[in-house]
C-alpha positions in Angstrom: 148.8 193.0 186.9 149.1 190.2 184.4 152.8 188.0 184.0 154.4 189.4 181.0 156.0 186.3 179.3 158.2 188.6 177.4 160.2 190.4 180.4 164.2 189.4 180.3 166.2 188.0 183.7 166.8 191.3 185.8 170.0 193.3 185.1 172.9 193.0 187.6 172.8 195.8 188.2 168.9 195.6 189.5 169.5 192.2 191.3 172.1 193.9 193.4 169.7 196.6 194.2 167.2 193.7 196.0 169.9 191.6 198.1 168.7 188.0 199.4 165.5 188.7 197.1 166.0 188.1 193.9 167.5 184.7 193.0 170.2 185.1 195.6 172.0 181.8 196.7 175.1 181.4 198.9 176.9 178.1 199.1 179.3 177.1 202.0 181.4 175.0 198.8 181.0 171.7 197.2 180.5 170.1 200.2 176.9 171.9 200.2 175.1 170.5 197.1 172.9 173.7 195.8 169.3 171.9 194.4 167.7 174.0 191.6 164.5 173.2 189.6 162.9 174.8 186.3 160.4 173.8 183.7 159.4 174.0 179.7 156.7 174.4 177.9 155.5 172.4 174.8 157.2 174.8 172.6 160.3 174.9 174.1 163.5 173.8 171.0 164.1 170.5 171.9 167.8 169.3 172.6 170.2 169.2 175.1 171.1 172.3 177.5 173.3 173.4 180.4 172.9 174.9 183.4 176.3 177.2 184.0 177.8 179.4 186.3 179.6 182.7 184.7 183.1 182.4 186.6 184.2 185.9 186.2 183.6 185.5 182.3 184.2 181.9 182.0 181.7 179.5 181.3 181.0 176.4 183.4 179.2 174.1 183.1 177.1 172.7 186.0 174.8 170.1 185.0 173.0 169.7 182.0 169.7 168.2 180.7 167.7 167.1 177.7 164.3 168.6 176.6 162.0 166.1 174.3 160.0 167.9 171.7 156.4 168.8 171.9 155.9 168.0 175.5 156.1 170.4 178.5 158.7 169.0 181.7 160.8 169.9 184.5 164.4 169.7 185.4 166.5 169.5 188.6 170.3 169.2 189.4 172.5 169.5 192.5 175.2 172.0 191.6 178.5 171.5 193.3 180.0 175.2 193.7 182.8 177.1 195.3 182.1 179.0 199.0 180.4 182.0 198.0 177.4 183.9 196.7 175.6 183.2 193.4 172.8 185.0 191.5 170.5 182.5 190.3 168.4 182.8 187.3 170.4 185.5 185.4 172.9 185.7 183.1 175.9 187.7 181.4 177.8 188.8 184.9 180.0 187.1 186.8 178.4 184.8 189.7 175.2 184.5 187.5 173.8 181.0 187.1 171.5 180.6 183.9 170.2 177.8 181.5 172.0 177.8 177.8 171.1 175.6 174.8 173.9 173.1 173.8 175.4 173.2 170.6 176.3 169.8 169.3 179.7 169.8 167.2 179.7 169.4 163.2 181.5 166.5 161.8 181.0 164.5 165.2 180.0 161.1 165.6 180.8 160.6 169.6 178.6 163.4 170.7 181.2 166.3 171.8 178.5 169.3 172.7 179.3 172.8 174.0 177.9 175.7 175.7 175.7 178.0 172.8 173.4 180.8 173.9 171.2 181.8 177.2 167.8 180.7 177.3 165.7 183.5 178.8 162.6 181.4 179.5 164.0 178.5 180.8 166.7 180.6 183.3 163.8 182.6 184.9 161.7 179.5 186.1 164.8 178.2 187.8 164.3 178.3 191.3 166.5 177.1 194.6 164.8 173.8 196.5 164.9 172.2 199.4 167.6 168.9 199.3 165.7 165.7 199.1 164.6 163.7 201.3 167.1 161.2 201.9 169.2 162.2 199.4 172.9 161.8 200.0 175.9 164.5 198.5 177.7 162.7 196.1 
């Protein structure tokens, strides 16, 4: 069967119905960095965006990165979070972890940016890695 580009992130609902399958992650606390990689393509928007955890309906941001224009790339980030259980390339429920395009603030000079919209492509290529080798927590 051939990929289908245009599928969204499973539901929460359907994650929960595949346990430890489906983008399931479970951290001891920020102790335990949590490595996570993705990629673009070439026609990926360029600018800046943030990886974020949905706190129970709050919005935190994790990390965040900047795509170029016109050229395809990867990303990575150690994500510091609270003991617990995380579901990793989704959004819109609490414990989700997805990718969201930055929103740069009008009238600003110093660069304040905040968190805009999800990003359904770049959220499903996330995926969990192995830490480094010899990499040390910060």
């Amino acid at each position: 069967m051939p990929a289908n580009s245009n599928l969204e992130p499973p539901t929460p609902a359907g994650v929960s119905g595949y346990p430890g399958v489906l983008g399931t992650i479970e951290s001891s606390g920020p102790a335990q960095p949590i490595y996570v990689a993705g990629k673009w393509s070439t026609d990926t928007k360029p600018g800046k965006y943030f990886i974020v955890w949905d706190n129970d309906g709050a919005l935190t941001d994790l990390s965040s990165f900047i795509i170029p224009g016109g050229i395809p790339g990867t990303f990575a980030a150690a994500l510091k979070l609270p003991a617990g259980n995380f579901r990793l390339g989704s959004f819109g429920a609490p414990g989700s972890i997805g990718v969201y395009s930055g929103i740069l603030a009008q009238g600003t000079s110093v660069g304040r940016w905040s968190i805009g919209t999800p990003d359904v492509d770049l959220t499903k290529s996330m995926i969990q890695m192995a830490a480094p080798q010899g990499a040390i927590a910060l």
